[in-house]
N, C-alpha and C positions, 0 to 999 in steps of 0.2 A: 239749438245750441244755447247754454246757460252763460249767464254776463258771469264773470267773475266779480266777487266781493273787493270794493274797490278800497285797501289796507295800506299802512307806510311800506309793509317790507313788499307788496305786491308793486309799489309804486319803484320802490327800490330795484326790484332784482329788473321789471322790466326795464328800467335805465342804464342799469348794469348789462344788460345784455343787447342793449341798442347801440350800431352803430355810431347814429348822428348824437348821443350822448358824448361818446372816445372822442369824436369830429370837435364837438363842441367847447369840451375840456382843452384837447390839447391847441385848439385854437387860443382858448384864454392863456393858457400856460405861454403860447408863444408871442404873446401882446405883452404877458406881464412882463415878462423876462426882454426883449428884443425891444419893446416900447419905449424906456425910459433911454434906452442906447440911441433910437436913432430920431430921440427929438431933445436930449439935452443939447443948449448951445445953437440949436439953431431959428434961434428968433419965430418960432411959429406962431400964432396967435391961439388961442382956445380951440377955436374950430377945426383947425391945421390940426394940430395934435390929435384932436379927438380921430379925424377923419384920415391920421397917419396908424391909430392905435387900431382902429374899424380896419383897414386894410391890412393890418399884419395880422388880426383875427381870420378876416375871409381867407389870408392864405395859408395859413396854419389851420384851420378848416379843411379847404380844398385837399391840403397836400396830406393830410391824414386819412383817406379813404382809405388806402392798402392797408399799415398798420391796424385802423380798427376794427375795418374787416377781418383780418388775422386773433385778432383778441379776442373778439367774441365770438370767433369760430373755436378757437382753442374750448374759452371759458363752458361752448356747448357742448360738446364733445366731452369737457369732465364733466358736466354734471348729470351727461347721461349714459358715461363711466362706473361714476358715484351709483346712480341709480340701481343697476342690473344687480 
């Protein structure tokens, strides 16, 4: 079996079409957005924070497995659509 030539858009599409990519994004998505809510106002120190934003990433992680499963089952299915 041949290594595939290691390219930006080869780096791309296989991120695009990996799970733990969607996992990953919609985790930050739900740190960025949900982070600033549930640590203004309450006195945390740096670490607190940090380790309040770390927790709403792993669960915005965990809880995106169906969804990204679903997405890049879709996204394979067109492209081998597109293909035929």
């Amino acid at each position: 079996m041949r290594k595939p030539n290691i390219t930006v858009s080869y780096i791309f599409f296989y991120l695009l079409f990996s799970d733990d990519a969607w996992r990953i994004v919609a985790g930050l998505v739900c740190a960025l957005f949900l982070g600033p809510l549930l640590t203004q106002g309450r006195n945390l120190s740096q670490g607190g924070e940090v380790m309040v934003w770390l927790m709403i990433l792993a669960i915005g992680w965990s809880v995106t497995a169906w969804p990204a499963k679903k997405i890049t089952g879709a996204l394979q299915r067109a492209v081998k659509r597109a293909a035929k």
